[in-house]
C-alpha positions in Angstrom: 175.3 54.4 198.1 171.8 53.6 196.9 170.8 57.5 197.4 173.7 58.5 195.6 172.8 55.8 192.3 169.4 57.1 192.8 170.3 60.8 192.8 172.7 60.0 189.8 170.0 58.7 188.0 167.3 61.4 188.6 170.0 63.6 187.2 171.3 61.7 184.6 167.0 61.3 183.4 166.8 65.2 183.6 169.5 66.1 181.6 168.4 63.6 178.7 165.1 64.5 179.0 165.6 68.3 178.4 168.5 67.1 175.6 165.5 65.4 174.0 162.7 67.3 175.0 165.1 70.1 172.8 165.9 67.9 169.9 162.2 67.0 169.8 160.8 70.2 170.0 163.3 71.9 167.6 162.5 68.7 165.0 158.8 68.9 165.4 159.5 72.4 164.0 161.5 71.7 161.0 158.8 69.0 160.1 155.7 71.3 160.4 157.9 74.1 158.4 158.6 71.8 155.6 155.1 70.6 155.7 153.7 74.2 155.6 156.0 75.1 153.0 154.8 72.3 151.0 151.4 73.0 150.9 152.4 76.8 149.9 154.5 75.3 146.4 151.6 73.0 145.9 148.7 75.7 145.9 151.2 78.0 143.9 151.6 75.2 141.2 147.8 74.7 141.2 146.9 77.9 140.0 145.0 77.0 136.4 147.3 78.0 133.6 150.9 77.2 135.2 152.5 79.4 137.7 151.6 82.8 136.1 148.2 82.5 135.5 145.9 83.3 137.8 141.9 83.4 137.5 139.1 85.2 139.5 138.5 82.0 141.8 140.8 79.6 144.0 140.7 76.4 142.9 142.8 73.8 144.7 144.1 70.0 143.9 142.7 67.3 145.9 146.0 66.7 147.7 146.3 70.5 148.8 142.4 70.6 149.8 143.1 67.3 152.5 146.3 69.6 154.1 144.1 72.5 154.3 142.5 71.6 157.4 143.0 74.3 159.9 145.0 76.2 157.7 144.9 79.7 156.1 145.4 80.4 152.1 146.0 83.4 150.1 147.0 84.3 146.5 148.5 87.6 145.4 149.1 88.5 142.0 151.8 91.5 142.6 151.1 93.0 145.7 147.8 94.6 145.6 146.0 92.1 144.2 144.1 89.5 146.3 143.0 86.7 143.4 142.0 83.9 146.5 141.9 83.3 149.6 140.1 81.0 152.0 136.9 81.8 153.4 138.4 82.6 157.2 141.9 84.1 155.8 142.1 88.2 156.1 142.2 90.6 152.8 145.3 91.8 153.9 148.6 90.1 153.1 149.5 87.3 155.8 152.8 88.2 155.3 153.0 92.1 154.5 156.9 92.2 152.8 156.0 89.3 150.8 159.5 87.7 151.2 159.8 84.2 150.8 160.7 82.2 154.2 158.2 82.1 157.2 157.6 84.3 159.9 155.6 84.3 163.3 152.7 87.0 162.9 149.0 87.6 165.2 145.8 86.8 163.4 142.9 87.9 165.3 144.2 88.1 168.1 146.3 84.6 167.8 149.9 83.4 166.6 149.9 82.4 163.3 153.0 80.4 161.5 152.9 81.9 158.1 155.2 80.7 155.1 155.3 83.1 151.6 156.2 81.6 148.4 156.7 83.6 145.1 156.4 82.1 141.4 160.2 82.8 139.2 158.6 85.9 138.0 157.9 87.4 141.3 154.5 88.5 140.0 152.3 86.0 142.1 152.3 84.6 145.8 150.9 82.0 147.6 150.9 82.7 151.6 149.5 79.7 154.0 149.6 80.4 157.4 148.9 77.8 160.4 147.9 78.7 164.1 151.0 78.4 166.3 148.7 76.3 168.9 148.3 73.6 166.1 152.3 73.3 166.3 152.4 73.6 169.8 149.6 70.7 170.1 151.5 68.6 168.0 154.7 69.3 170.1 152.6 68.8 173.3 151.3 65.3 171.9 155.4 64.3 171.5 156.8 65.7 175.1 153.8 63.8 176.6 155.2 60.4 174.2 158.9 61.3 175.4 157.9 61.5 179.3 155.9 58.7 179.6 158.4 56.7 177.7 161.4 57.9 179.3 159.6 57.3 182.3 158.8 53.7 182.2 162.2 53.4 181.1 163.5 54.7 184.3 161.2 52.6 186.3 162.6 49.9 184.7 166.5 50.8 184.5 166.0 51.8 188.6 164.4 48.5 189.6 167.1 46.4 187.2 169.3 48.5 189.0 167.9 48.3 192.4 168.4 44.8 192.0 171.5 44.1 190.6 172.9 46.4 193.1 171.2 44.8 196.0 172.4 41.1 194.8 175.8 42.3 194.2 176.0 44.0 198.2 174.6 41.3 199.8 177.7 39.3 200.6 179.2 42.8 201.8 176.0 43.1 204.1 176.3 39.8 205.4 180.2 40.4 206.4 179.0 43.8 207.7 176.6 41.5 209.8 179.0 39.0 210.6 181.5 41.8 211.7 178.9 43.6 214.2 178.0 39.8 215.8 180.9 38.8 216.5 182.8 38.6 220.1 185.7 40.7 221.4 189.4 39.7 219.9 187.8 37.0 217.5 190.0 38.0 214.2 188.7 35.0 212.6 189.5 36.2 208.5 186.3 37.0 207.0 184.9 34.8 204.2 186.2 36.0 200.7 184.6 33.4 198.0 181.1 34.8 196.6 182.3 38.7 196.9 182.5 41.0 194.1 186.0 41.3 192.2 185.9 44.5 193.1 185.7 44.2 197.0 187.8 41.2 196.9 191.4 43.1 197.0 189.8 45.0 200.1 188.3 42.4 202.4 191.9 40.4 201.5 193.8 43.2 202.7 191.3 43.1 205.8 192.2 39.7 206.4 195.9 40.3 206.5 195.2 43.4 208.6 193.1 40.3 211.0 195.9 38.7 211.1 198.7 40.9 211.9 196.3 42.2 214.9 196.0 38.7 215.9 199.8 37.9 216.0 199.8 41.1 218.4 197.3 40.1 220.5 198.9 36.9 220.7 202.4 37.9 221.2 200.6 40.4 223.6 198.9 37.4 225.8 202.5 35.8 225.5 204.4 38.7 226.6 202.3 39.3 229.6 202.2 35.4 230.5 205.8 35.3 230.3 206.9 38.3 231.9 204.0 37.4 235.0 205.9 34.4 235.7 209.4 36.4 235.2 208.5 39.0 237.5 207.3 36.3 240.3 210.5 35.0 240.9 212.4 38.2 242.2 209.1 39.0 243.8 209.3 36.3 246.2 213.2 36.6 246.5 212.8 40.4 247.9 209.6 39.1 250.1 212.3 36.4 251.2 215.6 38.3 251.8 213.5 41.2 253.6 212.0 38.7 255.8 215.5 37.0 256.4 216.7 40.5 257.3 213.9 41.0 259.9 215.1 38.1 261.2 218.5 38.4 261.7 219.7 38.6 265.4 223.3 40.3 264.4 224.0 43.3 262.4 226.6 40.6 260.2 223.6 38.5 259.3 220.9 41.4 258.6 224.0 43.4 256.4 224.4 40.0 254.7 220.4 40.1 254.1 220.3 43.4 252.8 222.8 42.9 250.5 221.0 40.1 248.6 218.4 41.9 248.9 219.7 44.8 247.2 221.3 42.5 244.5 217.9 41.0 244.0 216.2 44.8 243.8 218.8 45.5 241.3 217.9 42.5 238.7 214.1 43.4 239.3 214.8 47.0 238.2 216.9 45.5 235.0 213.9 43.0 234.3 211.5 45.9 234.6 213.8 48.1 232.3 214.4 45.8 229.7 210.6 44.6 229.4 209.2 47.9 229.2 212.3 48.2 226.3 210.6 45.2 224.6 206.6 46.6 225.3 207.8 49.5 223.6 209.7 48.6 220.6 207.0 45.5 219.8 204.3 48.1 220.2 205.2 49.9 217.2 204.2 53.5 218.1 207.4 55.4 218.6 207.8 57.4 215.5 211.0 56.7 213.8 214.2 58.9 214.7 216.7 57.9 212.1 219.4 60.3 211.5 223.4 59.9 210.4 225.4 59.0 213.6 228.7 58.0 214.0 228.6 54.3 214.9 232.1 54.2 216.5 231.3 57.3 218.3 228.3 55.4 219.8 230.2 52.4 220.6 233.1 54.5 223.0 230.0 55.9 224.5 228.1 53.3 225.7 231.8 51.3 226.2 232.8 53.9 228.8 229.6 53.1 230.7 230.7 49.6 231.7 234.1 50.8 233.1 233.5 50.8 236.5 231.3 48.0 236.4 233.9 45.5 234.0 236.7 46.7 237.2 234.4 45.5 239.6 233.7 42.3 237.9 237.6 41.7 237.2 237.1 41.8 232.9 239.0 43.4 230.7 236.9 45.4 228.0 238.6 46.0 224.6 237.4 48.1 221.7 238.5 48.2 218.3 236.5 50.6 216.3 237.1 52.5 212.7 235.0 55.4 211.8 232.0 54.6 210.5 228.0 56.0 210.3 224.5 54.4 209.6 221.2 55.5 209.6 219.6 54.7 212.9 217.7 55.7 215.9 220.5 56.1 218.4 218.6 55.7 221.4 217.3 51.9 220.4 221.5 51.5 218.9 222.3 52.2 222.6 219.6 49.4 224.0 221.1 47.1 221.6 224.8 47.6 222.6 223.9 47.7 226.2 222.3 44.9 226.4 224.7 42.9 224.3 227.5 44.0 226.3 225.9 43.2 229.1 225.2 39.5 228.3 228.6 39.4 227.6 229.5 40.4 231.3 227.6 37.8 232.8 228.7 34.9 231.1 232.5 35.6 231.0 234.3 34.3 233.5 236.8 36.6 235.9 239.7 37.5 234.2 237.9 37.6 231.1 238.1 39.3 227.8 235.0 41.3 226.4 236.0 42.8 222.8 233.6 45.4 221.0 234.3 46.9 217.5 232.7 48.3 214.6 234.1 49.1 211.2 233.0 48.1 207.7 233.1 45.4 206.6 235.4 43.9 204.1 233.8 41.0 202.3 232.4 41.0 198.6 229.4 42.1 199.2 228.0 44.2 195.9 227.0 47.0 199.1 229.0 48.6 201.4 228.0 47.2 205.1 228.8 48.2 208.5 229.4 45.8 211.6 228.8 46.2 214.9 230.2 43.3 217.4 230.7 41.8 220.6 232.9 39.2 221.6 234.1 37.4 224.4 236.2 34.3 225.5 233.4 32.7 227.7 232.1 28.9 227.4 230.2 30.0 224.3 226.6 29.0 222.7 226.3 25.2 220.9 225.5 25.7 217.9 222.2 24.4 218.1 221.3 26.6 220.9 222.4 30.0 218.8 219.1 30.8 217.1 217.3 30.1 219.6 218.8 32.6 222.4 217.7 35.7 221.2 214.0 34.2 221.8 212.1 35.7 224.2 212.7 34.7 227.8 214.9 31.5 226.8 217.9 30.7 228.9 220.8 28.4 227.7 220.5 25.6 230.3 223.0 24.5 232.5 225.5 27.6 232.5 224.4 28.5 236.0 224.3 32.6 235.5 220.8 34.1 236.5 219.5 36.3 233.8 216.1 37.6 232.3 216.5 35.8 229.0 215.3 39.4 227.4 218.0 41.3 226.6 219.0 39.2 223.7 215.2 39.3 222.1 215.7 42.7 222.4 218.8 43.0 220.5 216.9 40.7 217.8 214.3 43.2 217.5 216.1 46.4 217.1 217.8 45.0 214.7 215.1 43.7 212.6 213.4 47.5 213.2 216.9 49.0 211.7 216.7 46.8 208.3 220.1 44.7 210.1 221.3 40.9 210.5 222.4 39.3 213.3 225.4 36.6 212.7 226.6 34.5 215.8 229.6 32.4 215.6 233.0 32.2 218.0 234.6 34.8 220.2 238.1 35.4 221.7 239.9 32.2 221.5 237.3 28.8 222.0 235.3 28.5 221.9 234.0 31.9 223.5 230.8 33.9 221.5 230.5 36.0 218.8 227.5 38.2 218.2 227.8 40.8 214.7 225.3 43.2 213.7 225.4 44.0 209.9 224.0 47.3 209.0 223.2 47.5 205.0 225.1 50.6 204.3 227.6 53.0 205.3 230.2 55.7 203.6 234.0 55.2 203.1 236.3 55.8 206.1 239.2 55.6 207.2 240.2 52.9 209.7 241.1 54.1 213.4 241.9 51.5 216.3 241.1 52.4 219.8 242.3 49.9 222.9 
């Protein structure tokens, strides 16, 4: 940053040097015109006798002798006639064409300004000439003003500079410090007060990136925690049933074994399933696959996928569906209605009722909605308990079913990823459980009932 200020600078001091250096240079010459020209009317009006007389000798006015220093005279009366001249100047004319303006000519081998004035007449001419190095001298004298000027100036304006640019980094440079010292996973927010306005709005938006990392990290450390412990349990239940099956004297006892076993190999692969579900979706680094799907299509998807193991269970499944679509990644939809239905399984009773439906929905709501729901005539969820379920590992106590406490959190979390709400209430008859997925929007449909 410095380099580049510096760079700008050094530029910046070029090009308004040369601007000057140009506008100096092209000044100095319209001043030592006019002052030549000057001295040309002056020795013209000086002639003894007015402008058209003109004696044998040059005599000129005290004023014109002091500017004749270095300078080269001559009087013409037509253009033949040379009636004065100074001692040094030629006999020829300075300017041959004797047209009034000046013009660059060589003199003895040097570059003479000369400047030719004639009377109204046109019958006598003064001519005053001045060496080009005079001018140059002069010009010479103000460049070397300009640049030593201009170039304190930018000593100064570099160190003001240099310092105010310093001051106004060093809180930057100390966070830059702070940064590079500190410890792994310390997302402590960095110090705001003393910074720049400017900088402000960027170290803020810093501090909230800080702290978003730090509720992952967090919820990280928690997720592993908790799903350590989770995972320990049906650990030591395989370790027990295989050693119970090793044990077993009659084929009765080890099938018996290997069955729990097996049923206890079956909820660790569920576990497993649903928390690398939850790893993935929390992780945030699946790219979004949202396209238009038909809900209800969905819904006697996934339905038909419990079939065989609602039979086996003795519950009845029941869907009521209309046609409907939303936006949504249909792979995550099918996690959600999985795991939903699911739940629902486990705490129904046999000879239960397990309902699932979508449709639109019909309240008045300014937006058009869509629903997706599960129901069921179970023992239900107190009310108090409702929020909490779909937290993360959390069990309603006391229902005695044996569950991962993860499918629900993952239902929450799909939901929140597709923009949706989650209502909770009572299912088939009571109290039984109710939970409704509201989409924002959908097209109109018609209604169509499947059972």
């Amino acid at each position: 940053m410095m380099l580049a200020l510096g760079l700008s600078i050094t530029v910046t001091w070029i090009l308004v040097f040369v601007s000057v250096f140009a506008y100096t240079a092209h000044s100095q010459s319209s001043i030592e015109d006019h002052a030549l020209k000057a001295i040309a009317v002056k020795l013209l009006t000086s002639i003894p006798g007015g402008e058209g007389g003109v004696g044998q000798s040059l005599h000129l006015h005290d004023d014109v002798r002091s500017d004749a220093e270095r300078l080269l005279f001559q009087l013409w009366q037509g253009r033949d006639r040379l009636v004065g001249r100074t001692p040094d100047a030629p006999d020829t004319p300075l300017r041959p064409d004797f047209i009034e303006g000046f013009i660059d000519t060589r003199i003895a081998g040097e570059t003479w300004r000369v400047f030719s004035v004639s009377d109204r007449d046109g019958t006598v001419h003064a001519q005053v000439a001045r060496p080009r190095s005079v001018l140059d001298e002069h010009l010479r004298k103000e460049v070397v003003f300009g640049l030593t000027l201009f170039t304190v100036l930018l000593a100064l304006t570099g160190l003001f500079m240099w310092g105010a640019v310093r001051r106004s980094l060093k809180p930057i440079v100390t966070i830059a410090s702070e940064v590079r010292d500190r410890r792994k996973f310390d997302l402590t927010p960095l110090p705001v007060s003393g910074l720049p306005r400017e900088v402000e709005p960027l170290v803020e938006s810093f501090n909230q990136l800080l702290k978003q990392l730090d509720q992952s990290v967090q919820a990280e450390r928690r997720f592993i925690g908790d799903a350590a412990h989770e995972l320990r349990t049906p650990l030591s239940a395989l370790y027990g049933q295989a050693e119970v099956a090793l044990r077993a004297s009659t084929t009765a006892e080890k099938d018996a074994a290997l069955g729990k076993l097996l049923a206890v190999a079956e909820r660790s692969t569920r576990l497993s399933e649903q928390l690398l579900d939850l790893a993935r979706l929390q992780a945030g680094t699946r790219a979004p696959k949202r396209q238009r799907y038909d809900l209800d299509e969905i819904v006697v998807h996934i339905a038909s996928e419990f079939d065989l193991p609602a039979q086996k269970a003795n519950r009845t499944l029941q869907l009521v569906t209309e046609p409907c679509t939303i936006d949504c990644d249909v792979d995550e939809i099918g996690i959600l209605l999985r795991n939903l239905v699911d739940n629902a399984l486990r705490y129904t009773a046999p000879g239960g009722h397990i309902r699932i439906a979508c449709g639109r929905m019909t309240d008045s709501s300014p937006t058009e909605r869509v629903f997706l729901e599960v129901s069921d005539d179970g023992p239900g969820v107190p009310p108090e308990q409702q929020a909490a379920i779909f937290d993360r590992f959390h069990r309603v106590p006391g229902n005695g079913v044996r569950g991962s406490g993860i499918g629900l959190s993952l239902v929450a979390e799909i939901a929140r990823l597709h923009d949706a709400s989650i209502e909770t209430g009572d299912g088939i008859g009571s109290p039984g459980f109710r939970v409704r997925i509201v989409f924002p929007t959908a097209p109109t449909a018609s209604p169509q009932t499947n059972a």
